[in-house]
N, C-alpha and C positions, 0 to 999 in steps of 0.2 A: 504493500500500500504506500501510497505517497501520503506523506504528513504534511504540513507547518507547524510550527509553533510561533508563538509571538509572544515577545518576553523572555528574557535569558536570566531570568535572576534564579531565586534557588529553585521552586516549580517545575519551571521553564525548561531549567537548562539540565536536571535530573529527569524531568518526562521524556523529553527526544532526546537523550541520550541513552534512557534505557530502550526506547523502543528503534531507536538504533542497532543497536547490540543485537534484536532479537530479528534481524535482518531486515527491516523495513526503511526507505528512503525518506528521511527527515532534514527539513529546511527549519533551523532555525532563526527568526526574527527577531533583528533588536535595533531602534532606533539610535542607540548608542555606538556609533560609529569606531571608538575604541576599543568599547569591550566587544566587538567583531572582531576587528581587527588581531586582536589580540589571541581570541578563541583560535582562530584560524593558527595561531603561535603553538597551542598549546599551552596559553596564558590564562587557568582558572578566576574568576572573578570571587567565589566563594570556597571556603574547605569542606569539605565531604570525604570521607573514605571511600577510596577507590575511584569517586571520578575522574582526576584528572588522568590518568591511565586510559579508563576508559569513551574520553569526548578522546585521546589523539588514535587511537588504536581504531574509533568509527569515523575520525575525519580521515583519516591515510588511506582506510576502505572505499571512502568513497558513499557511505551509508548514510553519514552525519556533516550537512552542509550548513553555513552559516550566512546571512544575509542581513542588510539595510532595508531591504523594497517587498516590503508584502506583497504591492501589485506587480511585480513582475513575476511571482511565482502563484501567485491566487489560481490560476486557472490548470494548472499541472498540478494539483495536489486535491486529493478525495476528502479530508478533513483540514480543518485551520481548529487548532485549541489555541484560545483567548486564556493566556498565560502571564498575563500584566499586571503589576501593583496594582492594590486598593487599600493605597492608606487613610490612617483613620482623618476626620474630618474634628476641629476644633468641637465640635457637639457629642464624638463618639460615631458620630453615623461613619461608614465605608464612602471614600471619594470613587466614583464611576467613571473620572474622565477619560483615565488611559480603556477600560474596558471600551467605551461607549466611542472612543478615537478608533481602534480597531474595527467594530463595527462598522463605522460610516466607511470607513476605507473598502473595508469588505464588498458595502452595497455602490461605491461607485467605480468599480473595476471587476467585479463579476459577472462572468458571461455563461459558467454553467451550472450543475447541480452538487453542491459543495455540503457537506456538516458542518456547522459551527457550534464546537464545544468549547464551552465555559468551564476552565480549570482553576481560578481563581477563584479565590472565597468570594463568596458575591451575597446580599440580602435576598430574600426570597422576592422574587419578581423582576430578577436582572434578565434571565433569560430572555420574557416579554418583552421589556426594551429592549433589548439587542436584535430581537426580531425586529419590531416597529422601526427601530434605527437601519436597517439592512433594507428593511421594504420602502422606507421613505427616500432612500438615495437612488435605488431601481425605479421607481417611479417616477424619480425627477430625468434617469436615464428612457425612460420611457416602457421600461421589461417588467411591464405588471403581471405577466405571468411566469417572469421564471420562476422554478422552484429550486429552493433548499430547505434546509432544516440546522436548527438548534437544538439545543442537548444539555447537559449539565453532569459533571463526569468530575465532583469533586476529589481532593486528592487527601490521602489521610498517611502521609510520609515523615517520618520523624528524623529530625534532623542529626545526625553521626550514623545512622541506621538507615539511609533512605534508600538507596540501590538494594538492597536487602526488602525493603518493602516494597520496593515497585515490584522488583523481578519474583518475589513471593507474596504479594499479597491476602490478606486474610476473608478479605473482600472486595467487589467492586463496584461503588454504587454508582450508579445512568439514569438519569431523568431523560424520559423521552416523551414526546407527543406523534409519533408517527413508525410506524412496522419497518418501513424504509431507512430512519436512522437508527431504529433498533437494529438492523440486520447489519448494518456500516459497524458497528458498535462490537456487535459478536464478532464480526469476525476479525477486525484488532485486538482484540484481548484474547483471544482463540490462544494463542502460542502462550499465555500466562495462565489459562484456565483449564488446562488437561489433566494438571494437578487435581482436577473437581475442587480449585478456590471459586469462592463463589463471586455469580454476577447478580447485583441486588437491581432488575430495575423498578424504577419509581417514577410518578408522575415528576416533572420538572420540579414543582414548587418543593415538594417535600426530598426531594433531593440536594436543593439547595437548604435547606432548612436542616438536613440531616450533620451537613457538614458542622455548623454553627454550634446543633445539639449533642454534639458529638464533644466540640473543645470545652465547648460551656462545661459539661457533666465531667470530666475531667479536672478544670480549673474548680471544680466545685469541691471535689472531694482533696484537692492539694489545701483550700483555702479554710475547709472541715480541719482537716489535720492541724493546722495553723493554730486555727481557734484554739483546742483540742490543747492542743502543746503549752499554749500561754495559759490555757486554765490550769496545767496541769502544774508549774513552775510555782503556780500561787497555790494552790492549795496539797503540793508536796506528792502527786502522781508522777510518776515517770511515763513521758508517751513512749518509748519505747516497747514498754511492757503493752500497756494500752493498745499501741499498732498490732500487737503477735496476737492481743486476745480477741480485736473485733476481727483481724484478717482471716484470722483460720474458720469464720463463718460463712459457709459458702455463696450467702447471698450476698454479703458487700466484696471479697476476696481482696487479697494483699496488695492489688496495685495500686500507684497513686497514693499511699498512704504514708509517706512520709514527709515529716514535717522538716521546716527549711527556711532561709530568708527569704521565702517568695518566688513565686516562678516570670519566667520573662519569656523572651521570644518574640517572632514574628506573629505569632498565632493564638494562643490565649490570651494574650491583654488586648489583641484588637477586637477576636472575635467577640471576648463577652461584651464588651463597649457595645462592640456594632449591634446583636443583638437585643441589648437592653433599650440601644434606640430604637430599632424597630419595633420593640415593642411600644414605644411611646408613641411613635409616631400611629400608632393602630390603637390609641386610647386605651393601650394595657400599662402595668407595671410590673416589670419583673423584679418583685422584690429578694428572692433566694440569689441572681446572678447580680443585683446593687452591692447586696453583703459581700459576695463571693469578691465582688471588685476592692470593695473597702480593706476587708482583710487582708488585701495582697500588698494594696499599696502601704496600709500600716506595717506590714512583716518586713517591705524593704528596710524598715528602720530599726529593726529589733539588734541587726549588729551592733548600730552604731549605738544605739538605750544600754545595753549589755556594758559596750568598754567605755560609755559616758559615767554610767554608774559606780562602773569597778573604781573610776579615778575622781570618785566624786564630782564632776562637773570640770573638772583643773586636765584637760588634755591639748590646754596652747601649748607648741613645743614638744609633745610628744610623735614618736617617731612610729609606726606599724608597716607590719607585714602584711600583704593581702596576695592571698593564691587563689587565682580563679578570675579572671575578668570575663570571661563568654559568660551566657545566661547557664548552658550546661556544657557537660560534657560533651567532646569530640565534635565540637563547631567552634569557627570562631565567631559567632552572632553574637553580637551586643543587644540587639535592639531589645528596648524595657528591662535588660539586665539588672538585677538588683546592686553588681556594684557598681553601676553608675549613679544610684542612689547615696548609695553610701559614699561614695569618695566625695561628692558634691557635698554630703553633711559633716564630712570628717577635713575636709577642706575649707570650709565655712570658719570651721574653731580652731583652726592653724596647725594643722594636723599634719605631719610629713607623711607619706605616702612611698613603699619601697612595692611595688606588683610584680608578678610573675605570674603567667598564665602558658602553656607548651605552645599555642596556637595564635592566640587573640589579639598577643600585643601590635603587627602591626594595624590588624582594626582598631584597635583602643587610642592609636596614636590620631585615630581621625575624628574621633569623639572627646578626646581630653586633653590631645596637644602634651605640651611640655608641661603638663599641671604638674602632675607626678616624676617618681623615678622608676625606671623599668628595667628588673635585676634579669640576668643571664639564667640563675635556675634558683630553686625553693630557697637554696642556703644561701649566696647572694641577696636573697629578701629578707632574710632575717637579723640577717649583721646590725647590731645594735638597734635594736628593735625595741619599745616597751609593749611590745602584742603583734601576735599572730592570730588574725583573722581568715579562717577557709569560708571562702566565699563559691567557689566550685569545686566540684567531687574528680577532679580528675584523677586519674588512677595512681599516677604516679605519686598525687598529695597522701597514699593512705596510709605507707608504709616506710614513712624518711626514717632516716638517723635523728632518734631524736636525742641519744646521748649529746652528738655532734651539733643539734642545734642549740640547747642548752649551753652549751661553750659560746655561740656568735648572739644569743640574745642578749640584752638588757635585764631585761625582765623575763621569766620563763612563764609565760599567759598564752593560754592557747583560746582563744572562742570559735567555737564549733560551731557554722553556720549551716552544716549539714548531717549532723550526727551521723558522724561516718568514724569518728574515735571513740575509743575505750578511756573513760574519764578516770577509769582506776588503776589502768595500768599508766597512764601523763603522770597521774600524782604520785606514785610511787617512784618516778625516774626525779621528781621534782616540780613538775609542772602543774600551776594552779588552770583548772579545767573549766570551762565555762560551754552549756552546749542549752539547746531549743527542748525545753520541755521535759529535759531528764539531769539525771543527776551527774 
C-alpha cells in the first residue's frame, strides 16, 4: 500500500516508520524543511529505542521517503494519516489549526478516492470537520462528487516502548462510517493482526473519545495514588504497603499504581485538559478529571515542600543534585515534566542546580538554557551537594555506589521522588531518606 503521513514528530515519525519496516511504501510529511532534510541524514528529531536504526535501514530501502509537498504526492498514495500537533489552547481546549491546515490542502489538490485518517489526538467531532473542510475546498474546485473517506485510527504508543507497541499491539481501534474505509483499514493492519491482536472498530465519534478515555482513566489512577500517598505521610501508612494490598485485587490490578512527583508528557496533561473542556463546552462538568488535574499539578511540588521543609524555609545558597530531567524513562521528553517544575521553584529561592539525566540534557538545554549546571554522570551531580533529588527512574539511578556518593556529598539526603529506594538500607550506609508516602 502507498501511505502519507503528515507530521514527523513523535506519532508521525514512529507510525510510517513502522509501517515501513512491515514492507509498505511510506511518504512522510513535514513542513519543516530541516527536520526533512535532516531525516533524509539519518538525523532523528526525537529519542526512541530502536528508531533511528530503523527510519535509515527503510530510507536506504527505498520503503521510507521523506517530503515538504503533501500535494505533490496526494494523488499516489491510498491513505494520508493526519499526524500533526494539537496543542493545548490557553483554555485547555486542543488547537485544530495544523489538523484542519492538512485538510484544506487535502481538499484543494485531490483528484481521486483517498482515506483520511486522523492519528492525532483530536476532541470528538474532528473527524466531521475535516470532512466538511475536505468537501468545502472540492467544491470550490468544482468535484462535488468525488468520493473519499475519513476515519479515526487513534494511537495508544508509549513513549521508550513505542516500536514494541506499534509492531505488537494489544489493540487496534478504527472509527469508521463507510464498508469501503473499513476494508482500506483491514487490510493495512492485516500484517500486524495475524497474531489474532485485535481490530476494535467503532463509530468515528467514540473512537475519538476512546482515545481521551483511555489517558484520562490512566492519569486518574496515577493522581488516586498521589492523593493516597500524601494521606498516607500524615496519618503514618506506608503507600507502598497500601499499593501491594489494593493491586493484588483483581478488579483494580497493579498498574499505574505508583505514587511519584506527578506525571508529564505529551499526552496526559493535555488530554485530560482537552477533555475537561469539552466537557464544558457541552454544558457538563467533569469533576473526577478537575481533581485528577489539581492533584498533578500540586504533586509537581511535593519535591520541592519535602527539601523546603527539611531546611526549614533557609535553602538560598544551597547547592542539589537532581537525576532525571525527561518526564520518564527512556525518552528525552520534557514536555509538563515535573522537573521543570521544580527547578523553576528551587530556582526562585536561589537554589544551585547540578542535573544529570542519560538522554534529556540536550533537550533540557532548550527549555532552561544556562539556568542550571549539567554534570557528565550521577557522581559529577552530587559533588558537594546539600540533597539528592530523583526526579526520574532511570535504570541506571537504582543501583549507584552509594558508599562513593556519600564521600562527594555535602550533606548525605537523598529524596525519593519515585520510591524506587530502600529507605533502610540509605540509613544504615548513613543517608537521611526522604520518599512519597512511605517511610
Amino acid at each position: 500500500m502507498e501511505i502519507a503521513i503528515v507530521g514527523t514528530g513523535y506519532v508521525g515519525l514512529v507510525t510510517g516508520t513502522c509501517f515501513s519496516e512491515m514492507g509498505m511504501h511510506v511518504r512522510c510529511v513535514d513542513t519543516d524543511s530541516n527536520k526533512i532534510e535532516n531525516l533524509k541524514k539519518g538525523i532523528i528529531p526525537i529519542y526512541e529505542p530502536g528508531l533511528e536504526d530503523m527510519v535509515i535501514r527503510n530510507y536506504q530501502a527505498g520503503r521510507l521517503q521523506f517530503s515538504t509537498d503533501l500535494s505533490a504526492i496526494l494523488n499516489d498514495v491510498d491513505i494520508v494519516f493526519s499526524a500533526v500537533g494539537t496543542p493545548s489552547d490557553e483554555d485547555g481546549s486542543a488547537d485544530l489549526k495544523y489538523v484542519l491546515e492538512v485538510a484544506r490542502t487535502i481538499g484543494r489538490y485531490l483528484t481521486k478516492y483517498v482515506l483520511v485518517v486522523t492519528k492525532s489526538t483530536v476532541p470528538v467531532g474532528t473527524a466531521k470537520l475535516v470532512k466538511e473542510t475536505i468537501q468545502e475546498e472540492l467544491d470550490k474546485r468544482g468535484l462535488t462528487d468525488l468520493i473519499f473517506d475519513v476515519a479515526s485510527n487513534p494511537e495508544f504508543l508509549k513513549e521508550g516502548t513505542a516500536i514494541t507497541d506499534f509492531m505488537h499491539p494489544d489493540r487496534v481501534v478504527v472509527g469508521v462510517d463507510s464498508d469501503r474505509a473499513k476494508e482500506v483499514m483491514d487490510r493495512l493492519y492485516k500484517p500486524f493482526t495475524i497474531n489474532n491482536y485485535r481490530m476494535i472498530y467503532t463509530d468515528i465519534s467514540s473512537a475519538e473519545m476512546i482515545k481521551y478515555a483511555a489517558n484520562a482513566m490512566l492519569a486518574t489512577r496515577i493522581s488516586f495514588m498521589n492523593d493516597i500517598a500524601n494521606l498516607c505521610e500524615i496519618v503514618g501508612a506506608d503507600v507502598n504497603m497500601v499499593r501491594a494490598g489494593i493491586g493484588s485485587d483483581n478488579r483494580i490490578g497493579k498498574k499505574f499504581l505508583y505514587s511519584g512527583c506527578g506525571y508529564g508528557g505529551s499526552c496526559f496533561p493535555k488530554d485530560v485538559k482537552a477533555l475537561v473542556k469539552t466537557a464544558e463546552d457541552s454544558g457538563y462538568t467533569m469533576q473526577v478529571l478537575k481533581a485528577v488535574d489539581a492533584v498533578n499539578e500540586y504533586q509537581k511540588t511535593v519535591l520541592f515542600k519535602k527539601l523546603n521543609d527539611y531546611y526549614n524555609g533557609d535553602l538560598k545558597g544551597k547547592t542539589v543534585a537532581l537525576w532525571g530531567l525527561s518526564f520518564k524513562p527512556k525518552t528525552d521528553d520534557l514536555r509538563e515534566a515535573p522537573s521543570l517544575v521544580l527547578i523553576e521553584k528551587l530556582l526562585e529561592v536561589g537554589v544551585k542546580i547540578k542535573a544529570y539525566d542519560p538522554i534529556a540534557i540536550d533537550e533540557a538545554k532548550k527549555h532552561i538554557g544556562n539556568k542550571i549546571e549539567y554534570a557528565k554522570d550521577i557522581y559529577d551531580a552530587t559533588l558537594d551537594t546539600d540533597a539528592i533529588l530523583l526526579v526520574t527512574e532511570w535504570n541506571e539511578f537504582r543501583l549507584p555506589s552509594w558508599s562513593a556518593i556519600k564521600k562527594l556529598v555535602k550533606k548525605p539526603l537523598v529524596i525519593d521522588g519515585r520510591n524506587i529506594y530502600n529507605g533502610n538500607d540509605l540509613r544504615e550506609i548513613g543517608f537521611e531518606y526522604i520518599s512519597i508516602g512511605s517511610k
